[in-house]
PAMARGU-462054 format. One record per residue (C-alpha): x negated, y, z negated; residue number from 1. Coordinates in steps of 0.2 Angstrom, whole numbers. Each point is the difference from the previous one (the first is absolute). Layout:
<rs>
c1 c2 c3 num
X Y Z NUM
...
</rs>
This chain:
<rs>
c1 c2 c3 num
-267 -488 150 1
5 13 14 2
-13 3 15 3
-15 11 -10 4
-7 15 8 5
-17 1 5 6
-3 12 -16 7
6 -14 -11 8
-10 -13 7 9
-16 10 -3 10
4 4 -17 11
1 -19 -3 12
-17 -1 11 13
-7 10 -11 14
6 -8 -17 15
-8 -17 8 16
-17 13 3 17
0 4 -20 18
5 -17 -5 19
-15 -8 10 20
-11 13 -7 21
2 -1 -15 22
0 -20 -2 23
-16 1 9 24
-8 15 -13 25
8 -13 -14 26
-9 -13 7 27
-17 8 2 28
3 5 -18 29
-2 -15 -7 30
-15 -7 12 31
-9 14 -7 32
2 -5 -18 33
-5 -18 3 34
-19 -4 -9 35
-12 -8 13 36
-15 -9 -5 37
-4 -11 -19 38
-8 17 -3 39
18 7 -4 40
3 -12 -13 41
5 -16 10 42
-4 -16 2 43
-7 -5 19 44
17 -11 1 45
8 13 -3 46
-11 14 11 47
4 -10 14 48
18 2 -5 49
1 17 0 50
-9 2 15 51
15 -10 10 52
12 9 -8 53
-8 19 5 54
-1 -7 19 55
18 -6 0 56
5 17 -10 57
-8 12 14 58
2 -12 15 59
20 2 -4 60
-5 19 -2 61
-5 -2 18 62
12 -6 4 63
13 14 -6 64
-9 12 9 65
3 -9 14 66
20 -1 -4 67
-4 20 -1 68
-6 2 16 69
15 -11 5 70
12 10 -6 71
-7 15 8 72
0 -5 17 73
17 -3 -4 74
4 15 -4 75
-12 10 12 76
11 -11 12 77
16 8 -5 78
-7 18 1 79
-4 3 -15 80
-17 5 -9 81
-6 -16 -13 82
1 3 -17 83
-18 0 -10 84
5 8 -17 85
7 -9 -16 86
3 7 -17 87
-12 -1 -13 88
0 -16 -13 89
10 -6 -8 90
15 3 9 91
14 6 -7 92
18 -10 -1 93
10 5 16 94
-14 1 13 95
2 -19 1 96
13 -12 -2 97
-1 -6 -18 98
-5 -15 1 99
-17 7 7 100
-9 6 -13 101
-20 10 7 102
-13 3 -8 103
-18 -2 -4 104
-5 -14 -13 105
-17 -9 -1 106
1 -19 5 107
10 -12 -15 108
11 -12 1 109
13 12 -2 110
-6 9 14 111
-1 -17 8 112
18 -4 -2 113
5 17 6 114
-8 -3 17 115
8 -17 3 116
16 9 -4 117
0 13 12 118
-8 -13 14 119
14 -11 -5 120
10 -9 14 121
20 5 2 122
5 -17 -9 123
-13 1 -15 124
6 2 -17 125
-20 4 -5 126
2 13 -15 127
-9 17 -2 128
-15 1 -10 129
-1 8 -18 130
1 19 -1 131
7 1 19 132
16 -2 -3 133
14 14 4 134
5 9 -14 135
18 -1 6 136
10 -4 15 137
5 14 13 138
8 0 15 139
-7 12 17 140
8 -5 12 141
20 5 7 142
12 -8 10 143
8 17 3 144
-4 6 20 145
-15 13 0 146
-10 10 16 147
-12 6 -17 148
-13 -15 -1 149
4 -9 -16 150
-10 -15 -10 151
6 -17 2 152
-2 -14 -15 153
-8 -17 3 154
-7 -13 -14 155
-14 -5 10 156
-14 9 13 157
8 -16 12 158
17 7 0 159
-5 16 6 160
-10 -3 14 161
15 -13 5 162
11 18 -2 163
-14 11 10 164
5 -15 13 165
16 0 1 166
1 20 2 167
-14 0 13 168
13 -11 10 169
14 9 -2 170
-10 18 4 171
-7 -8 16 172
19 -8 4 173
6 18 -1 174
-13 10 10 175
-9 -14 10 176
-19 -5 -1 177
-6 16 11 178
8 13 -9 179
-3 -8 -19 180
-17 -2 3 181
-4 16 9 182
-17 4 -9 183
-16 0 8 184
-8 -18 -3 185
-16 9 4 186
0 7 -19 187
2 -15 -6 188
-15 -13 -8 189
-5 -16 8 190
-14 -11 0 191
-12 9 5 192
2 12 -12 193
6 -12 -15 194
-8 -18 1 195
15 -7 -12 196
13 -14 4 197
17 8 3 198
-6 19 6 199
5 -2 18 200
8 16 10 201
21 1 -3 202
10 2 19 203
15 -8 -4 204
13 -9 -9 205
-11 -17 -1 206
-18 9 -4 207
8 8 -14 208
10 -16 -7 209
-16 -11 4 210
-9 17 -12 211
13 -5 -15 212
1 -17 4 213
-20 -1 -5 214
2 9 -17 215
14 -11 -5 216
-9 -16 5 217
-14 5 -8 218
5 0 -16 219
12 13 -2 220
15 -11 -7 221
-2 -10 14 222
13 -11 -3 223
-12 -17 6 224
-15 6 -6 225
-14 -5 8 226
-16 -7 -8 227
-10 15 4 228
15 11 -7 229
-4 13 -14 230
13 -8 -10 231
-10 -17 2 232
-17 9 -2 233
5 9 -17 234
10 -19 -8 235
-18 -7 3 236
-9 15 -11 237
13 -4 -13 238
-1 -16 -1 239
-23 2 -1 240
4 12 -12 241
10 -12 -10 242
-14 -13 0 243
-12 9 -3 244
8 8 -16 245
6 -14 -6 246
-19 -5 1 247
-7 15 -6 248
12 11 -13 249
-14 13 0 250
0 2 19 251
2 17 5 252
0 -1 20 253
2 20 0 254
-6 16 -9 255
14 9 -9 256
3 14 12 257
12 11 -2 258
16 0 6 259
6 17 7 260
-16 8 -2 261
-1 18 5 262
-13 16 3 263
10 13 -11 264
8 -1 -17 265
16 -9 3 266
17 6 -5 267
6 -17 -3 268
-5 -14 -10 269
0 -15 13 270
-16 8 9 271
-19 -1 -7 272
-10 17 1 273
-18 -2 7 274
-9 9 -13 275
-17 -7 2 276
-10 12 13 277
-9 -15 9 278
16 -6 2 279
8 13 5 280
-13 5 15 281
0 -19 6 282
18 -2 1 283
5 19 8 284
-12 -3 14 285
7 -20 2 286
17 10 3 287
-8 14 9 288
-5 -15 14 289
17 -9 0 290
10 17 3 291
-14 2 13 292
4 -15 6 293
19 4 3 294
-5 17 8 295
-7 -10 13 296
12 -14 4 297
12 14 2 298
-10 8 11 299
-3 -16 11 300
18 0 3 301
-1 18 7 302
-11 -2 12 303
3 -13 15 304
-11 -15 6 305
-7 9 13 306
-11 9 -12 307
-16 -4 -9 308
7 8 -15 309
14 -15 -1 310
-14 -12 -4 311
-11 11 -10 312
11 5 -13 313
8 -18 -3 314
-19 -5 0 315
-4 12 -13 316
14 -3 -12 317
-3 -19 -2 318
-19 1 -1 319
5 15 -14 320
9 -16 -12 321
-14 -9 -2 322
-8 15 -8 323
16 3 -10 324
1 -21 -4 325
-16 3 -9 326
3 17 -9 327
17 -9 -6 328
-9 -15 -7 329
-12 12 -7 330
13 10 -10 331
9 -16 -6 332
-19 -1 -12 333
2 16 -8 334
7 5 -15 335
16 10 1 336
-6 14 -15 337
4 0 -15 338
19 4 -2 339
-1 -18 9 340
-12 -11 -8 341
9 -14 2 342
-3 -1 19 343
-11 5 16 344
4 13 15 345
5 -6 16 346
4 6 16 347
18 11 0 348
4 0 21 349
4 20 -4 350
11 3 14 351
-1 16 10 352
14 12 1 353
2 -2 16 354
-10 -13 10 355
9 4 21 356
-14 2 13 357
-8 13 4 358
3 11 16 359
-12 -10 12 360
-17 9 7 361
-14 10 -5 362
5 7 -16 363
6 -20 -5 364
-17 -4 5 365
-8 10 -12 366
12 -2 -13 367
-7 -19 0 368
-17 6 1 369
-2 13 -16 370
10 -11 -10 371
-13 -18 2 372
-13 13 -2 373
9 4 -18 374
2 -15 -4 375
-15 -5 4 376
-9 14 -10 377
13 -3 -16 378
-5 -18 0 379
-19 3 -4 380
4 8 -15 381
5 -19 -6 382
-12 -9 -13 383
-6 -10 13 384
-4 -16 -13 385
11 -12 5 386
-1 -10 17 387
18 5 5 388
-3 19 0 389
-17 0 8 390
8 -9 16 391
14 11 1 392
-9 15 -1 393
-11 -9 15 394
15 -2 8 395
8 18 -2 396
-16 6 6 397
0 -9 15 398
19 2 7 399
-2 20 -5 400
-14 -2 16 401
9 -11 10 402
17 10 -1 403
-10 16 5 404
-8 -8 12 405
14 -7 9 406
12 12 -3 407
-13 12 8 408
0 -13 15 409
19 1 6 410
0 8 17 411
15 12 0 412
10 1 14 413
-3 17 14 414
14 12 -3 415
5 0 20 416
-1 -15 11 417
-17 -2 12 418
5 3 18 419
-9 -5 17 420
-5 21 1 421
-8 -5 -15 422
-10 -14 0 423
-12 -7 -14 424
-18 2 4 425
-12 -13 -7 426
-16 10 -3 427
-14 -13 8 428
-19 2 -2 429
-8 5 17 430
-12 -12 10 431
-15 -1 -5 432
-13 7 13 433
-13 -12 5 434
-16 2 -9 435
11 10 -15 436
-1 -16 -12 437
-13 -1 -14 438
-10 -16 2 439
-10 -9 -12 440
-16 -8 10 441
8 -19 0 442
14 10 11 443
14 1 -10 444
8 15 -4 445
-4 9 -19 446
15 -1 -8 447
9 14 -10 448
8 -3 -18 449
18 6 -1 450
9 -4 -18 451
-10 -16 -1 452
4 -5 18 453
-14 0 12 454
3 8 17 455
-6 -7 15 456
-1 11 16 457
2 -8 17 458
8 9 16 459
13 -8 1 460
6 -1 -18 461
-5 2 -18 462
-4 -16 -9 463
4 0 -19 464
-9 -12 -11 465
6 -1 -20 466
-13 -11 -8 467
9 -2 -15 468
14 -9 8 469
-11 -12 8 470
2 -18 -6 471
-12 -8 14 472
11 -9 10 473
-14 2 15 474
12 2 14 475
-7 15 5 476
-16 -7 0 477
3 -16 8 478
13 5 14 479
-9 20 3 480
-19 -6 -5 481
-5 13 13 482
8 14 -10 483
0 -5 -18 484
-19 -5 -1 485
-4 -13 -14 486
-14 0 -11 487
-8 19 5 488
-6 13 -12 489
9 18 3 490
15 4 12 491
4 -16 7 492
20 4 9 493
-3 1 19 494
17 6 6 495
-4 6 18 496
-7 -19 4 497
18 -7 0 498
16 5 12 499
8 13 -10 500
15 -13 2 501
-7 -14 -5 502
-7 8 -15 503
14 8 -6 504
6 -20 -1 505
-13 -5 -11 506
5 12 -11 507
18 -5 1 508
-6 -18 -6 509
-11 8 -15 510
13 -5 -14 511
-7 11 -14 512
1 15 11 513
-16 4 -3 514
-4 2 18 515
15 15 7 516
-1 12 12 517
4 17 10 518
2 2 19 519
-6 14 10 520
5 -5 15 521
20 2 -2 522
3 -19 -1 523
13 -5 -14 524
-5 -2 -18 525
1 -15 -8 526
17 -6 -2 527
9 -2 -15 528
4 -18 -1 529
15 -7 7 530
4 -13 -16 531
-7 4 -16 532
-12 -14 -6 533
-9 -7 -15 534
-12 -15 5 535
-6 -11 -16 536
-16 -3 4 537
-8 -17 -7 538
-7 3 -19 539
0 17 7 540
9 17 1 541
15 8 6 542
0 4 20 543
12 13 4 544
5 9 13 545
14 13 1 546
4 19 -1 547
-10 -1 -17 548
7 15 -15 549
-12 -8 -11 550
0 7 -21 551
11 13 7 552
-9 6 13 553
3 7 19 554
-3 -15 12 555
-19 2 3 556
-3 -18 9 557
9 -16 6 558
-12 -11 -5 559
-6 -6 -18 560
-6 -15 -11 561
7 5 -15 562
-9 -13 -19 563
9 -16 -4 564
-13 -7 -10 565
-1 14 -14 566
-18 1 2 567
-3 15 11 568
-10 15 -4 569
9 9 14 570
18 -2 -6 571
11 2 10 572
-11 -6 11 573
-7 -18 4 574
-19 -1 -5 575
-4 -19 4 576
-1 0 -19 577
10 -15 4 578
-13 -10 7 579
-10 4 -18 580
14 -4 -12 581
5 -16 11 582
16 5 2 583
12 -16 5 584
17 5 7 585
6 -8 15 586
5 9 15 587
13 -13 7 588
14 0 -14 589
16 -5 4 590
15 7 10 591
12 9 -14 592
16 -5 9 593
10 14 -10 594
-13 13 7 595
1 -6 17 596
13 9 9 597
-2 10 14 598
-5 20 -5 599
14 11 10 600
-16 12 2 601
-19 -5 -2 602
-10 16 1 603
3 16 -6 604
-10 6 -15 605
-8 -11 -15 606
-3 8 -17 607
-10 -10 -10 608
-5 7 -18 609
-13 -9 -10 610
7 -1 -18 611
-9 4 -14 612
-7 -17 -6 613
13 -6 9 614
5 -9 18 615
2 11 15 616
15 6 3 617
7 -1 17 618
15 8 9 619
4 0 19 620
3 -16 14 621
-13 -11 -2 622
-4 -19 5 623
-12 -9 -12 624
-10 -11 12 625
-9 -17 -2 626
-20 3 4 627
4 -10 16 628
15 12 3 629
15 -10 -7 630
14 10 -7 631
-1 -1 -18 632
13 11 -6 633
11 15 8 634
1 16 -13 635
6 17 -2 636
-6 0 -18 637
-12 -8 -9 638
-15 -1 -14 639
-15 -10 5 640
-11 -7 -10 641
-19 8 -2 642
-6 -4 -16 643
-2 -20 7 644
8 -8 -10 645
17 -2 4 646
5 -16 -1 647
14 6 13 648
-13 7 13 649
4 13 10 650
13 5 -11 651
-5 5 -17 652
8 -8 -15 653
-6 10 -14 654
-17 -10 -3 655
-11 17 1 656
8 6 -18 657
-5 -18 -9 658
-18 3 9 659
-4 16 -4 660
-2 6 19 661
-5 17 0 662
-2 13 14 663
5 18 4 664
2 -2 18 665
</rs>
């Protein structure tokens, strides 16, 4: 084929956008359909089945979204703006190839076959599933020479990553590496913004056939398929599913959702009308919070990495599927209505008309903000019966406050540069005239309450004492006895018997943070940390130490012990519940080599966001440390595990949800 232009390579980017978005709404489809438990009608052999085959479903959901992100940076790379919108299911004949056939269908062995199809390798002869099959052959491609961006034919999803390839080269051949990929990298999403294998930033010719290079090896018609490939992952379903039929004629792994369902009456027969109210609600907020989560994955790409906003709005949209994963499951167990009786509801992925980012800044900002606190709202209306639907509406409430929170938090930018005619002025409390301080009779200053946080009164500074992040680790008491007076009834902080100093060290060593302070004697602050940290501490909590955004909050300390153990009554917080609940997890586990590269930067601000029932999110540079100080592992990304029982510890692995963890912050 001739040199394409830049306009015709992103309209292929764009085709590979749609394709990966819709396989990955197909696949979620069917996940949600799936029964779970012997109290859906199966056997425990058979629960246990089923439970397998939903993890591989929505790990190789993941794992699109992750080929998404990867075609994006591609494409932001180029100078163009990602692509985030799809048409509606199912799709109609020309959008695709006709060899693809999309749309939504509940889990079957048809449904089954059709996925191992579509996954299939270049070489495979695998067959299309029942009822997927084109109707008849057409042709959209042309060998005659265009400028107008045309469609090109391909059998498998293999052969046309291995044509996006082979135009990338020859685009980069004609216009060299620094003029093909003129866009600004700093759009773009990485790891820190997108824990997922494959999302890395796209600056060249390499970085963006290494980008392709992963989607094909992973399954899309990799043509050596790898054991982890989604072609190998789907044959192993098919074959369980086989045995266990074969076993059990009755066994219905899936409830009979619809296929094509939809919110209005439909104008063609292939799609399923949700007539039943309950129904109805469950599934138009499920698609209220997936075009939510497109809204703000567009946005991240239109804002750089050197804002908050980057972070939060990628941080927002994943946390928002686990409360549409729910809704979906909980549609795909209720009755379609009665034109339908034959089948249940499920969740329809309505796609928005148009789904490009919004102009970045204040008005995006409360954009986002109204429309959690709607969905939020519309969500309480649901009968709030089932399990599913009372965890997302915990959910929904609980990012509605975090994404006011923290889009309320980003710090814009002054409109005109500060000069040195200008200086900042850091407004200082005065010294404190000798005899000025309020003293209790054993000596010590009275303290005041502020918010919860005592506030000690010396000359030199103020002391700040926040009981309720205190886990007693006694190195106040044993290294600064003559200020922080054990075992006394009343005020017992003596600041002014200490070197202001060596005093403002102690507090430096307090790991909880619940010993801070304030200078009044124009000496620095206390510094933000050089390298962010998290310390395990033995059967214990988390010690961190960074530039600390935590539940979407401006940084208000650089120190914290942050729960491990599940336990505590002051969540986030530790509470030495641990000591009470005999909490075993080691703080010495081993090096992850795969995690232990050298970070480029290791400061910088860390946003970690306590999940509903969930691990803590974490996003920013960060070094995992042994309690002895070992590296552990080197992150940009990451969920850690505070339910306590992760087998995986720190990283969470999904135990919390078989447990029952629960917790709000």
């Amino acid at each position: 084929m001739p040199t394409p232009n830049r306009e015709t390579l992103i309209h292929s980017l764009y085709e590979a956008a749609e394709l990966e978005h819709n396989l990955m709404c197909t696949y979620l489809y069917a996940a949600f359909s799936l029964r779970q438990g012997t109290a859906e009608g199966l056997s425990a052999t058979e629960a246990d089945a089923t439970v397998r085959w939903r993890k591989a479903i929505i790990d190789i959901a993941i794992e699109e979204m992750a080929h998404l992100a990867a075609i994006w940076n591609i494409t932001s790379a180029l100078g163009g703006t990602p692509r985030f919108g799809r048409f509606n299911f199912p799709l109609d004949v020309g959008l695709l190839p006709a060899s693809i056939t999309v749309k939504l269908a509940p889990f079957t062995e048809a449904v089954v076959q059709h996925f191992v199809h579509l996954e299939r390798p270049m070489a495979s002869d695998e067959p299309e599933g029942p009822g997927f099959a084109a109707e008849a052959a057409f042709h959209r491609g042309t060998d005659r020479v265009r400028i107008t961006p045309m469609p090109i034919d391909y059998e498998t999803v293999g052969v046309f990553y291995a044509e996006l390839q082979k135009m990338l080269r020859s685009f980069v051949e004609a216009h060299g590496e620094a003029a093909a990929f003129c866009g600004d990298a700093a759009l773009q999403l990485g790891p820190t913004e997108l824990a997922l294998d494959g999302v890395k930033p796209v600056v060249c010719l390499e970085t963006a056939l290494a980008a392709l290079a992963s989607i094909i090896e992973q399954g899309e018609g990799a043509p050596g398929h790898s054991d982890r490939s989604h072609y190998v992952r789907f044959v192993a379903i098919r074959a369980e599913l086989a045995e266990l039929r074969a076993a059990n004629a009755a066994f219905h792994p899936a409830f009979p959702s619809a296929t094509n369902p939809v919110l209005r009456p439909p104008q063609r027969t292939s799609r399923v009308w949700i007539e039943d109210e309950e129904a109805a609600k469950t599934v138009d907020i499920a698609n209220t919070g997936y075009a939510l989560m497109l809204r703000l994955l567009a946005y991240s790409y239109a804002v750089p990495n050197t804002t908050p906003e980057k972070g939060i709005a990628v941080g927002l949209g994943i946390d928002l599927m686990r409360a549409v994963t729910l809704l979906g499951e909980r549609a795909a167990r209720l009755p379609a209505g009665p034109s339908n009786p034959e089948c249940n509801a499920g969740m329809s992925f309505t796609a928005l008309r148009d789904a490009a980012p919004l102009p970045a800044g204040l008005a995006a900002r409360r954009f986002f903000t109204e429309r959690f606190e709607e969905l939020a709202t519309a969500a309480t209306a649901l009968e709030q019966t089932d399990p599913r639907v009372i965890q997302a509406v915990r959910l929904l409430a609980a990012l509605a406050l975090r994404a006011r929170k923290s889009f309320a938090g980003v710090v814009t930018l002054p409109l005109a540069p500060i000069t040195p005619d200008a200086p900042i002025k850091i407004a200082r409390p005065a010294l404190a005239p000798p005899g000025s301080i309020e003293k209790a009779p054993n000596g010590a200053p009275i303290p005041h309450p502020v918010d919860g946080v005592d506030e000690i009164e010396a000359e030199h500074m103020t002391l700040l004492y926040d009981g309720k992040k205190c886990i007693h680790s006694r190195k106040c008491v044993t290294q600064a006895p003559e200020v922080f007076l054990a075992n006394v009834k009343g005020p017992w902080i003596v600041p002014d018997a200490m070197d202001t100093e060596l005093l403002a060290g102690i507090a430096h060593a307090c790991c909880s943070g619940a010993i801070a302070y304030r200078r009044k004697d124009g000496r620095p602050e206390e510094p933000v940390p050089p390298v962010n940290t998290v310390e395990l501490r033995e059967g214990g909590p988390y010690a961190v130490r960074a530039e600390i955004h935590l539940d979407g909050e401006p940084p208000k300390f650089f120190r914290a012990t942050l729960c491990r153990c599940g336990a505590s009554k002051n969540k986030p917080f530790c509470d030495s519940s641990h000591h009470a609940v005999s909490f075993a997890a080691t703080g010495e586990p081993a090096t992850i080599q795969d995690k232990s590269a050298m970070l480029a930067v290791r400061n910088g601000p860390l946003a970690i966001d306590p999940q509903t029932d969930g691990p803590y999110a974490v996003r920013g540079n960060l070094e995992i440390m042994s309690g002895t100080g070992r590296m552990v592992a080197r992150v940009q990304s990451a969920k850690l595990c505070r339910c306590g029982g992760s087998n995986t510890k720190p990283f969470c692995d999904g135990t919390h949800a078989k447990i029952g963890f629960r917790s709000d912050r």
